[in-house]
N, C-alpha and C positions, 0 to 999 in steps of 0.2 A: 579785394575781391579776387578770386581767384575760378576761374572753371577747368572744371576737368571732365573727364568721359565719367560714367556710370560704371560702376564698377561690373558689372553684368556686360558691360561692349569692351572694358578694355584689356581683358585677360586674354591679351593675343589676337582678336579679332580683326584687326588694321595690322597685325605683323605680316602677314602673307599678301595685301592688298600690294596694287600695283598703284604709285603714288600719283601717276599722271591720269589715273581714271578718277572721276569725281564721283564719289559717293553719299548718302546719306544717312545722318544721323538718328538714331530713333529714341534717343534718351539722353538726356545734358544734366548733369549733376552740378548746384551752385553752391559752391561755399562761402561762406565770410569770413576775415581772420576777425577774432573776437578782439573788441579795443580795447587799446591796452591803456589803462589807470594808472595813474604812477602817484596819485594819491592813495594811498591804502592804509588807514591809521589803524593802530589797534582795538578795537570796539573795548577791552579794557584798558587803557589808557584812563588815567587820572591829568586831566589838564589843569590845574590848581599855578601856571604862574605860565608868563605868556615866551620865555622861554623853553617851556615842553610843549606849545605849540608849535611855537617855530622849528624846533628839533622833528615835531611828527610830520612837519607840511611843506619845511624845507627844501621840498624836492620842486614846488611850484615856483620858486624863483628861477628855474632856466626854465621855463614856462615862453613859448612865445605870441601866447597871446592870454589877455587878462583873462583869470578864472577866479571867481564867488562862492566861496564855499560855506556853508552854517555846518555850525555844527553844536547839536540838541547834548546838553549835557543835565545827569542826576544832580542829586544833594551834596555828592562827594563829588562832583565835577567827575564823573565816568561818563563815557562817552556811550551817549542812545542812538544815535545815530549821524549819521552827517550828510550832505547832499548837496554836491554840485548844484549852485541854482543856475550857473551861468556861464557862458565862457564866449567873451568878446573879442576885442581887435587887441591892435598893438596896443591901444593907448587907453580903452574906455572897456568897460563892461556893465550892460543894464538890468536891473532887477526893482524891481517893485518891492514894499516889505513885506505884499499879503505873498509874493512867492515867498520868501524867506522863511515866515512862519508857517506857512499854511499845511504842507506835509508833515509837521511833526508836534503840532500841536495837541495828538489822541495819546502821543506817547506821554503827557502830562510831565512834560522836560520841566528841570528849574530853572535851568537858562540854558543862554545862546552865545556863542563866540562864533564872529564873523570874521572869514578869511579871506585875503584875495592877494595878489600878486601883483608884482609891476615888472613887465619884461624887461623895462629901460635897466632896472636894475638896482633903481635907485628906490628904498622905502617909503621914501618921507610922504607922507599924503598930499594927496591935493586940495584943491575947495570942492570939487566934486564927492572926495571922499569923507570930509569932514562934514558937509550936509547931510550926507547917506546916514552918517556915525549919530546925526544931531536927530534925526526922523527916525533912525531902528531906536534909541531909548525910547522915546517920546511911545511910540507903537509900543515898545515891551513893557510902558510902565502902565497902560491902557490893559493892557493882558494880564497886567500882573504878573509877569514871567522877569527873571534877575537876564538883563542884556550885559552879561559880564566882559567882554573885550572885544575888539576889531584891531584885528592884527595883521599888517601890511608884510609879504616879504619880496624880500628884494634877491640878487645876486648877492648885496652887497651887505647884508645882515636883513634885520627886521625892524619893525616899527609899532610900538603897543600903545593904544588908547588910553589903557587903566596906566602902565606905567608912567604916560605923562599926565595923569590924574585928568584925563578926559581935554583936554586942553590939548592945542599945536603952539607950540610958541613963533611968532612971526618970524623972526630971523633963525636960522637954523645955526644950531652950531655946528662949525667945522670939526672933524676929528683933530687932535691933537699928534 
């Protein structure tokens, strides 16, 4: 946030003043700097494998704090819209799935790919997020709407639901 004088008082008007006399102001101009998005996907964007997600969302891994994003996709996976539902702490981020759904369900979307981030840096899901992942189907197949991926990123790459065929395997493997 930023203030400044009115453009009508500050064309000179305080240049002749003498700075030890106190005076007053008769008009205050408030600005906001507008916030800045650093998600910006391309509304045509074809999202069809959960690497052209991470490619467009990429940018939420140095993210420091968790952020939720859906995003409402056509028949050809084009993107109708998307919309930050959330944006939490270090470590958690909260949503309900009637938010998730609920603004973009008049666009008569096919499906939903859900995004979010982990500042730590590290993809792998949690139990938190694999509950979420096991209630957003359960709710999309109630709608009748395709809940096509939940995809985690990290600093350190990403992590896709559909590519480990919906499953987390208990021990992780290490990279090689």
């Amino acid at each position: 946030m930023g203030i400044r004088f009115a453009p009508s008082l500050a064309g000179g008007l305080f240049h002749h003043m003498n700075p030890k006399k106190s005076f007053y102001v008769r008009e205050v101009c408030v600005t906001y700097k507008p916030r800045r998005v650093k998600i910006t996907p391309k509304l045509d964007a074809c999202l069809n494998s959960s690497y052209k997600v991470f490619e467009l969302f990429k940018e939420m891994g140095n993210e420091m704090r968790e952020k939720l994003v859906a995003v409402a996709l056509s028949t050809r996976h084009k993107v109708l819209c998307y919309e930050v539902i959330s944006i939490g702490t270090v470590n958690e981020s909260f949503a309900k799935p009637v938010e998730i759904f609920r603004n973009t369900l008049h666009l008569n979307p096919y499906g939903y790919i859900l995004i979010h981030n982990h500042p730590s840096g590290d993809p792998w899901p949690s139990e938190a997020d694999n509950n979420l992942t096991r209630v957003l189907r359960e709710v999309a197949d109630l709608l009748n709407v395709c809940f096509l991926d939940h995809v985690i990123v990290g600093a350190e790459g990403y992590f896709s639901y559909l590519d480990h065929n919906w499953t987390v395997p208990a021990v992780r493997k290490k990279a090689a």
